[in-house]
C-alpha positions in Angstrom: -26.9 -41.2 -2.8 -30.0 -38.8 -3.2 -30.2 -35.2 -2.0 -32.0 -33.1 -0.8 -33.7 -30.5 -3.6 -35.9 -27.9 -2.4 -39.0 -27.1 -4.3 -39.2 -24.8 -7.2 -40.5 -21.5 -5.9 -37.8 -22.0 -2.5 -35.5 -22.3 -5.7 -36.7 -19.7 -7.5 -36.5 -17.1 -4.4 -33.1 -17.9 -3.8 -32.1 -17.0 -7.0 -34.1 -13.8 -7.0 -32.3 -12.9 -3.7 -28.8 -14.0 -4.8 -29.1 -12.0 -8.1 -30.3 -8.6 -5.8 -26.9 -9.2 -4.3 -25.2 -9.9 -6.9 -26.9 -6.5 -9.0 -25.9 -4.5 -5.8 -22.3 -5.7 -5.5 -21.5 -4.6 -9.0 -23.4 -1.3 -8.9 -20.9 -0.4 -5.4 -18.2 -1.6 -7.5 -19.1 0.6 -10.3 -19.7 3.4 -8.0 -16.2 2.9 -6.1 -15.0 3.1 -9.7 -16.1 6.1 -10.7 -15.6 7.6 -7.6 -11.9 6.8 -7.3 -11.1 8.7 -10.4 -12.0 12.3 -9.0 -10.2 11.7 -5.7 -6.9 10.4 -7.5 -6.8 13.7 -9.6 -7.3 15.6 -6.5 -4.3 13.7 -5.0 -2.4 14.5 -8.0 -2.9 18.2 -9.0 -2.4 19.1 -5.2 -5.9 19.5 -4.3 -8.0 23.0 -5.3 -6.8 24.4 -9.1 
């Protein structure tokens, strides 16, 4: 069975692409993160010290 490859710079742009997504996905992830703390606190202390 053969299959279908596609040629070495198609390749090389997906890759590119899929690792801008996958940079961005962990950068919002890291930014939820740290932006998650601040808010809990808030919850927490009962808003303004």
């Amino acid at each position: 069975m053969r299959l279908p490859v596609l040629p070495l710079d198609k390749q090389r742009a997906v890759a590119k692409a899929y690792k801008a997504i996958t940079d961005r996905i962990a950068l919002k992830r890291t930014i939820n993160e740290k932006s998650t703390f601040p808010r809990v606190g808030i919850y927490l202390c009962g808003g303004k010290d």
